[in-house]
N, C-alpha and C positions, 0 to 999 in steps of 0.2 A: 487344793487349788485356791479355797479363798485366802489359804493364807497366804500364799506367797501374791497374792493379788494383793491382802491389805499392805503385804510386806514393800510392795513396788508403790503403792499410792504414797507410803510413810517416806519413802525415799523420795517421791518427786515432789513431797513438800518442803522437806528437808534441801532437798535443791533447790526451790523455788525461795525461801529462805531467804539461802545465802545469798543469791543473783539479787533478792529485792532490798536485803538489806546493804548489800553494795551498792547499790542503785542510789539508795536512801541516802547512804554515808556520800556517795559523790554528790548527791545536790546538797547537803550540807543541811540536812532534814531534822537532824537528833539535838538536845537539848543537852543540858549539862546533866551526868550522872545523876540520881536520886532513890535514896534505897537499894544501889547498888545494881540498879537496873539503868538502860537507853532509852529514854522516853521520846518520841517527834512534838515536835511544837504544833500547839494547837491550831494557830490560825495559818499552820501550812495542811491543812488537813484534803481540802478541797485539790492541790496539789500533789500529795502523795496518791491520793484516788487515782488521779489522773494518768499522773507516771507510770503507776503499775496496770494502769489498763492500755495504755499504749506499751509496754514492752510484752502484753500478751500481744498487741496485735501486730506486732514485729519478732515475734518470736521465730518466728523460720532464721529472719537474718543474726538475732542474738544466737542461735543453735549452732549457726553455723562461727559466730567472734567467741564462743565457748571452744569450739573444736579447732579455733588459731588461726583459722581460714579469715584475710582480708574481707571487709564487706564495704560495698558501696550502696550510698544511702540510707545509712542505720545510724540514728543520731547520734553523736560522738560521747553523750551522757552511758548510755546504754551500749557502747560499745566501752568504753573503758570499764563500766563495772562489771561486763563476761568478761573481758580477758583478764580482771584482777582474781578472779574466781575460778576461772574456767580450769585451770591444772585443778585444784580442789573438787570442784565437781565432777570431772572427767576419773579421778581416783576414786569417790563418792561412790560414782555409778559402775566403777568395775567391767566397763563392756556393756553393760545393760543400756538401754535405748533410754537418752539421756534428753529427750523431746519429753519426757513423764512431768519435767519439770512444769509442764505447761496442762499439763491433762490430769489433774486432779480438783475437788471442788474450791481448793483457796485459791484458789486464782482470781484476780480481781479482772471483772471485764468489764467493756463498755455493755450498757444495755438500751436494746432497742424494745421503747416503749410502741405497744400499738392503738393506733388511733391519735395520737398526739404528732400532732407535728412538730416535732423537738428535736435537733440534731442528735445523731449518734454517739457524739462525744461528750454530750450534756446529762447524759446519765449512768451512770456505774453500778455494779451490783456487789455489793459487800455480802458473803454468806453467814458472816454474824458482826454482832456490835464487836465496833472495836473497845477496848478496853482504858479505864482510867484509872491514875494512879488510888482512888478510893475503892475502888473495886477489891471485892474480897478473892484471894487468887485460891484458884481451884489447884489440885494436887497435880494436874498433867492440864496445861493448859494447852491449846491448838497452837501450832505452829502460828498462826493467822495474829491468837491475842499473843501472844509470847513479842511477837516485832512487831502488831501494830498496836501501838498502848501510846497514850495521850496521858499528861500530866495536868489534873484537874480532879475537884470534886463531883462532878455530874459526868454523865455520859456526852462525849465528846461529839454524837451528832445531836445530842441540843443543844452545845455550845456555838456548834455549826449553824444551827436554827436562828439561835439569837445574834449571830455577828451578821447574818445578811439578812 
């Protein structure tokens, strides 16, 4: 049983993936090749957070522009990158319950701090550093650093530190 459990989590990161890296590639997020990898631009950083915490919090209606079904009121960004996707993931998932994309720990969300009065969307929770091209790459990296990697010598929320 655990493993077909970790086997369903690997899958809906694996989905989550592709949906965020379509995402990515429609706003025009990624950098020129380097090392043979996709890097995003650094001072879109605050931006990609962003995005992919509002398409977890829109995820019912991207679930349903994945499955080809029309949606109203799902921003046109995030509805074009499920339906570029959505056959590939609908194959991906085999039948299996294909909302997993959204229910595993790399999911980037918005977070509500407490005690601070600080809007909801002013905070985001990354489950690890994202990744920069100095970084020494580990043999199986997380889906999470694998697409979100930053082209720079330091870690990319100090660079975020230092530009605001």
């Amino acid at each position: 049983k655990n493993e077909e459990k970790a086997k369903m989590e690997e899958l809906g990161q694996q989905g989550y993936s592709k949906l965020l890296e379509a995402m990515l590639e429609e706003l025009a997020f990624f950098t020129e090749p380097f090392q043979g990898l996709r890097w995003l631009e650094n001072k879109k950083q605050l931006l990609v957070y962003h995005h992919a915490a509002r398409m977890n919090e829109q995820k019912d209606a991207i679930l349903q522009a994945i499955a080809g079904e029309e949606v109203e009121n799902l921003d046109p960004i995030y509805q074009r990158a499920a339906s570029s996707v959505g056959d590939q993931l609908l194959k991906l998932f085999e039948g299996q319950k294909v909302k997993k994309i959204f229910s595993h720990d790399q999911v980037i969300r918005f977070h509500t701090l407490k005690g601070l009065p600080v809007h909801r969307e002013s905070c985001v929770f990354l489950r690890e550093r994202p990744q920069c091209s100095s970084d020494i790459l580990r043999k199986t990296p997380s889906i999470f650093r694998d697409l979100i990697r930053y082209r720079g010598q330091t870690s990319p929320l100090m660079e975020l530190e230092q530009q605001h």
